[in-house]
C-alpha positions in Angstrom: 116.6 115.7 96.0 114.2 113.5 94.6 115.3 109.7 95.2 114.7 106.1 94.6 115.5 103.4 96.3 114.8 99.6 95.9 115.5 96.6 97.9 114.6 93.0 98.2 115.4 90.7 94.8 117.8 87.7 95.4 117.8 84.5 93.8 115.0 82.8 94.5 113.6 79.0 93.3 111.0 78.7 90.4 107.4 78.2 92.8 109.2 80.6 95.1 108.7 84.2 96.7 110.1 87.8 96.6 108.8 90.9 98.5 110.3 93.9 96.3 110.5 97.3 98.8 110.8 101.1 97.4 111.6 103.9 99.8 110.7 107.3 97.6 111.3 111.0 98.3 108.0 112.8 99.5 108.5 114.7 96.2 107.8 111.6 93.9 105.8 109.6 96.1 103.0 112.8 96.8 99.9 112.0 95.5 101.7 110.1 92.4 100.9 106.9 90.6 103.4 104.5 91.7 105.2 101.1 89.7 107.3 98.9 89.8 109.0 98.0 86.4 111.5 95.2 84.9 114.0 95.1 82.6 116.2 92.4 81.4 119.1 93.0 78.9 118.3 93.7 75.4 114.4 94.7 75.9 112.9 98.0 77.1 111.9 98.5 80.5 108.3 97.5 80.9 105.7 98.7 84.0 104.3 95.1 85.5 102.3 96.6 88.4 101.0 100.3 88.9 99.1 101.5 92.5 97.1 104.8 92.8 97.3 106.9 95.7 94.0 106.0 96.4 95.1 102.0 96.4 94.2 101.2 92.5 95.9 98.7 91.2 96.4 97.3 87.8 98.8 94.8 86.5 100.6 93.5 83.2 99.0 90.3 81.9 102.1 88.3 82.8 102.0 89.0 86.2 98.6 89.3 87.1 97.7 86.8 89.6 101.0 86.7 91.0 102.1 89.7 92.2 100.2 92.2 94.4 101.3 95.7 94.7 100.7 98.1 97.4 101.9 101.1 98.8 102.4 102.9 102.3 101.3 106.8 102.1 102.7 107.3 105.7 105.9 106.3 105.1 106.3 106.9 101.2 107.2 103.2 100.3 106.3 100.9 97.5 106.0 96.9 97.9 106.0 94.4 95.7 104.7 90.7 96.7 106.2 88.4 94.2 104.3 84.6 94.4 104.6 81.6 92.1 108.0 83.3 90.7 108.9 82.0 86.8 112.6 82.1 85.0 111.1 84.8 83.0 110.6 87.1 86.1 114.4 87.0 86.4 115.2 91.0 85.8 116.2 94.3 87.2 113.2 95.5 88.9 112.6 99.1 89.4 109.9 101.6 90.6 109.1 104.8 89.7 106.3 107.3 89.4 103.9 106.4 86.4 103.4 108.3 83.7 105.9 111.0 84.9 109.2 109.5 85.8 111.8 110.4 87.9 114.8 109.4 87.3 115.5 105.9 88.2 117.7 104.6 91.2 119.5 101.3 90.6 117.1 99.0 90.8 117.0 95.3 92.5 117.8 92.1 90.7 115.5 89.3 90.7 116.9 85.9 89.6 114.7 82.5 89.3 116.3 79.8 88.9 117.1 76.5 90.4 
């Protein structure tokens, strides 16, 4: 059964850091684009960082600069390195195949606040 499964948000300080983690099932992880994704309440989920299987990487303009993605083929896990955290990081943070999701597992939440 295909699965999802992040780990790693807490409440952190604004200047602060975060290192997101995503364990996938072989079946989504494969030779798939990867992301990790935020939501908060009231907007759509949004794709903030994607990593190819080859290692491409490409980022939202909000995070870019701040976050590095990366991924370990070996062991079918996502990471997310979360620097220089804002309030307006604070959400749910999720990760998925991109374009072709899977269905979503439940997600981490990341506060910032002091």
């Amino acid at each position: 059964q295909a699965r999802l499964v992040e780990s790693g948000g807490g409440l952190v300080q604004p200047g602060g850091s975060l290192r997101l983690s995503c364990a996938a099932s072989g079946s989504i992880f494969a030779s798939n684009t990867m992301g990790w994704y935020r939501q908060t309440p009231g907007k759509e989920r949004e794709l903030v960082a994607a990593t190819t299987s080859g290692g491409r990487t490409n980022y939202a303009d909000s995070v870019r600069g701040r976050f590095t993605i990366s991924r370990d083929n070996a062991r079918n896990m996502v990471y997310l390195q979360m620097n220089s955290l804002k309030p307006e990081d604070t959400a749910v943070y999720y990760c998925n195949a991109y374009p072709n999701l899977h269905s979503w597992g439940q997600g981490t939440q990341v506060t910032v606040s002091s």
